[in-house]
C-alpha positions as CSV (number, residue, x, y, z in Angstrom):
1,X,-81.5,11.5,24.6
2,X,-79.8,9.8,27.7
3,X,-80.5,6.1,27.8
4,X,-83.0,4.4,30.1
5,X,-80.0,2.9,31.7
6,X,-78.4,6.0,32.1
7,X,-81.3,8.0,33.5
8,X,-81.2,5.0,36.6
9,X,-77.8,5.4,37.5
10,X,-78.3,8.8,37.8
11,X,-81.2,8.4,39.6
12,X,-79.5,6.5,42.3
13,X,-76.7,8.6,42.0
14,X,-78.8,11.4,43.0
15,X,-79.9,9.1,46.1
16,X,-76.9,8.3,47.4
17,X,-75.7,11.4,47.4
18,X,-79.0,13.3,48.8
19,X,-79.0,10.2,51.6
20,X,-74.6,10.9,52.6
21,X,-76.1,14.9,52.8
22,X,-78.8,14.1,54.9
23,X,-76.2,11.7,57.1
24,X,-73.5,15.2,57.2
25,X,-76.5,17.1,58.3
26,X,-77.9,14.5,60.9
27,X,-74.8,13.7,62.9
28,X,-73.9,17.1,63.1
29,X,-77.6,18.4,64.2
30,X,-77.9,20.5,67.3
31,X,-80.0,19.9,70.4
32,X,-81.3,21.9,73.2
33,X,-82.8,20.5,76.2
34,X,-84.2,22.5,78.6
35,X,-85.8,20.9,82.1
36,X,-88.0,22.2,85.3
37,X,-86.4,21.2,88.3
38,X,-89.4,20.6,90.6
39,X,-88.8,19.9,94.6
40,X,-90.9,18.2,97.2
41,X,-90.0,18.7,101.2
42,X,-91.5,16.4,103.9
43,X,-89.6,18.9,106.0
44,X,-92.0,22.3,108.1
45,X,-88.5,24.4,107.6
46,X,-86.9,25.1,104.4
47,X,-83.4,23.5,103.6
48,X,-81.5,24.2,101.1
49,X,-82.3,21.6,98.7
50,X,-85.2,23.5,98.5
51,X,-83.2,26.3,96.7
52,X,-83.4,24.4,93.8
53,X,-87.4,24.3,93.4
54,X,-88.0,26.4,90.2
55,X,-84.2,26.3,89.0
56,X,-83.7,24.7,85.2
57,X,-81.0,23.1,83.6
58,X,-80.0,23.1,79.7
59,X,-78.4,20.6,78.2
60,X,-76.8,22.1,74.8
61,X,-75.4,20.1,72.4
62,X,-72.8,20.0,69.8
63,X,-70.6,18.3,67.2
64,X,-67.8,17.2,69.6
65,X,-69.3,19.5,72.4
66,X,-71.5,20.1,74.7
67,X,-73.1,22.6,77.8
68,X,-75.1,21.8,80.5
69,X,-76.1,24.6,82.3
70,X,-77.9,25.0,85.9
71,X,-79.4,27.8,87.1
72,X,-81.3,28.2,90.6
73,X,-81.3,30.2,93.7
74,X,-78.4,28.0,95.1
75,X,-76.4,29.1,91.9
76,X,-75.5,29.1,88.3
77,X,-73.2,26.9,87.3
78,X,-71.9,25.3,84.1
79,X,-69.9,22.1,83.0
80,X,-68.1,21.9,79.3
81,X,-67.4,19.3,77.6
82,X,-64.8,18.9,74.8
83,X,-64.8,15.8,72.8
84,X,-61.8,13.8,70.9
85,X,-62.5,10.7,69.1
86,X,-66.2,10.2,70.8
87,X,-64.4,10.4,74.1
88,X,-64.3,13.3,76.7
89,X,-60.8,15.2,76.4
90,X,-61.7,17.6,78.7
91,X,-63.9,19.0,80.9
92,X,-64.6,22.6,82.4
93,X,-66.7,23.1,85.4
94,X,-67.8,27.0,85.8
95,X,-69.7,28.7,88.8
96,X,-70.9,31.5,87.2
97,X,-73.0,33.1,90.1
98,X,-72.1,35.1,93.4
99,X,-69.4,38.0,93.9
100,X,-66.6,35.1,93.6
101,X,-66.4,33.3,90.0
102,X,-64.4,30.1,89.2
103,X,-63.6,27.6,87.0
104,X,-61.5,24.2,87.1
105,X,-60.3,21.8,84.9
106,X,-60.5,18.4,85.0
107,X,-58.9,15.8,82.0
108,X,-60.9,12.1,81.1
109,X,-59.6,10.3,84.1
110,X,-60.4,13.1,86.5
111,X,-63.8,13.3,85.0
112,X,-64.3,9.5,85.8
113,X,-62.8,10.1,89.6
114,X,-65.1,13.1,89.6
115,X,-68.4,10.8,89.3
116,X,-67.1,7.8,91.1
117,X,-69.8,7.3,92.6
118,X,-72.0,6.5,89.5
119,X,-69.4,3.0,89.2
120,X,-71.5,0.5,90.7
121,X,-74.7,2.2,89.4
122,X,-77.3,-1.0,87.9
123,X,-80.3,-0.7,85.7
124,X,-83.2,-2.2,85.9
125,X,-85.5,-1.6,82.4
126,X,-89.4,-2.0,82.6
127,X,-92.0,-2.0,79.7
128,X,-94.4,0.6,81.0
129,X,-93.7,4.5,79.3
130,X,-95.2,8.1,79.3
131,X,-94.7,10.5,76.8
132,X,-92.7,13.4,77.4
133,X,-93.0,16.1,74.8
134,X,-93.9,13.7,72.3
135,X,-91.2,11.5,73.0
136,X,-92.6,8.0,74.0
137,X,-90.6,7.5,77.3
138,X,-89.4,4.0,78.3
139,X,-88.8,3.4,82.4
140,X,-85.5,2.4,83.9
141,X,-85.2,2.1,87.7
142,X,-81.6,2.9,88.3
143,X,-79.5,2.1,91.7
144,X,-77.6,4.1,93.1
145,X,-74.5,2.3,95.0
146,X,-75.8,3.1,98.6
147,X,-79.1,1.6,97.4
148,X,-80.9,4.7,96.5
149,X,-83.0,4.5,93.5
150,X,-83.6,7.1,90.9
151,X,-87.1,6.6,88.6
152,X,-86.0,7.3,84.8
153,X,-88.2,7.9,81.8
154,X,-85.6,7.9,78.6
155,X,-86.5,8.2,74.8
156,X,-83.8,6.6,72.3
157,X,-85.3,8.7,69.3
158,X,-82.6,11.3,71.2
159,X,-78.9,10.1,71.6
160,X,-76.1,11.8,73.8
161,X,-72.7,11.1,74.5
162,X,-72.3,9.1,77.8
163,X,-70.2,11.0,79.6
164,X,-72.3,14.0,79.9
165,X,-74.6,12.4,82.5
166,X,-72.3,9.2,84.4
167,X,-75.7,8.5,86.0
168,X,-77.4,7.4,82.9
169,X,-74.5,5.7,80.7
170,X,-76.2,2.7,80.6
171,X,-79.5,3.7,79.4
172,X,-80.1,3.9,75.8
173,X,-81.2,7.4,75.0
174,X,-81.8,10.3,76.5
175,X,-83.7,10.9,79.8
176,X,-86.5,13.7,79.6
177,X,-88.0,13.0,83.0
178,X,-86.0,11.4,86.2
179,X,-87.0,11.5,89.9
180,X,-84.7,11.2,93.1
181,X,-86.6,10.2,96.1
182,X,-85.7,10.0,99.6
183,X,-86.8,10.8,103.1
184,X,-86.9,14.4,103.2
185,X,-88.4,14.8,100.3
186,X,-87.7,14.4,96.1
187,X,-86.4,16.2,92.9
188,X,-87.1,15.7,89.9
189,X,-86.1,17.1,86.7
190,X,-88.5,17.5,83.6
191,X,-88.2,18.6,80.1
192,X,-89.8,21.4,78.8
193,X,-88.6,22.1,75.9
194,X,-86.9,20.6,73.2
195,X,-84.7,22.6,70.0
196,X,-83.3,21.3,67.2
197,X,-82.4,25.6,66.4
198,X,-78.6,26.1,65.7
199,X,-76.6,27.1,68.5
200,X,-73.9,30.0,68.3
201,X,-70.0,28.9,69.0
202,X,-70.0,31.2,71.4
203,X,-72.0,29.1,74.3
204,X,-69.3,27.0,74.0
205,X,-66.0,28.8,75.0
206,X,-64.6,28.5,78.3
207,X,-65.3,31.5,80.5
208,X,-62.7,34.0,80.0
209,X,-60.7,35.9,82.6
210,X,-63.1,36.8,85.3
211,X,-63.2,33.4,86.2
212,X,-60.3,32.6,88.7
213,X,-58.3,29.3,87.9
214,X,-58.3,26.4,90.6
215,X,-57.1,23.1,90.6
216,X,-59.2,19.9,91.1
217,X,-58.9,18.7,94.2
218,X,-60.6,14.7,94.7
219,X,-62.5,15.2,98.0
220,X,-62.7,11.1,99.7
């Protein structure tokens, strides 16, 4: 019979090797985000802004990649991300809807030019919250550059890597609920649903040939 000694270190064996499984399993969990993209117009006439009421956008996530997908009346469109080292490698942005498809690429530095305008952003963290699909929500005012502000409820039970969204790098978590407001009118983007399911390889290759090659082209 195994000594009482013995039957302890292989207790805590057991542990530490249940708790480096559960670590493995953790890090490399998936995570689907799916939000309602809801638009208000002060506006009589429709613009187009407006083409966006009703649309939804997935955020799909996985070890060293990720999706986020939009789809609306505007158009369908999805950005890739490829990951080295917890930084973005590369980036490939798809418009998947109309008679004409396309896809660019764009490397970590053009990625950064791409969302210059999210530089100067500042955060402003308050202690009120909501609770978005469970998630306790935290608020975060963030400011926009040219002043505009951007109303942000985040959870940090959920993590993302910052590059996916320049907007909210420097808010701890992820953001189920955000609002944009402004004179004609506001968006705002809410979650709906939340999945933890595994997600096939396949939402993560780059569209194939029927997308037509472009270059990236920084517009001032």
């Amino acid at each position: 019979m195994p000594s009482v000694n013995s039957r302890i270190l292989f207790s805590i064996m057991l542990l530490l090797l249940a708790g480096g499984a559960f670590s493995q399993e953790s890090k490399s969990e998936d995570l689907t985000i799916v939000y309602d993209i809801r638009v208000k117009s002060t506006r009589s006439s429709t613009g187009i802004e407006e083409t966006y009421n009703g649309g939804i956008q997935t955020l799909m996530l996985k070890a060293g990649k990720a999706r986020m997908r939009m789809v609306s009346l505007m158009r369908t469109q999805s950005i890739y991300f490829r990951e080295a080292g917890n930084n973005v490698q590369e980036v490939i942005i798809a418009k998947e809807s109309g008679k004409e498809k396309y896809k660019y690429k764009l490397n970590a530095s053009e990625w950064k030019l791409y969302n210059s305008k999210y530089d100067r952003v500042q955060y402003s963290f308050e202690s009120s919250s909501i609770t978005v699909l469970g998630y306790q929500c935290k608020k975060a005012i963030v400011t926009l550059a040219d002043g505009k502000k951007v109303i942000a409820y985040y959870t940090t039970a959920l993590q993302q890597p910052k590059y996916i969204e320049p907007m909210f790098a420097g808010i701890p978590g992820i953001v189920l609920q955000y609002e944009y407001v402004q004179k004609k009118g506001s968006i705002t983007y809410v979650a709906s649903r939340i999945s933890r399911n595994t997600i096939d390889e396949d939402i993560f290759k780059e569209p194939g040939a029927s997308f037509a090659s472009r270059t990236y082209i920084p517009t001032k």
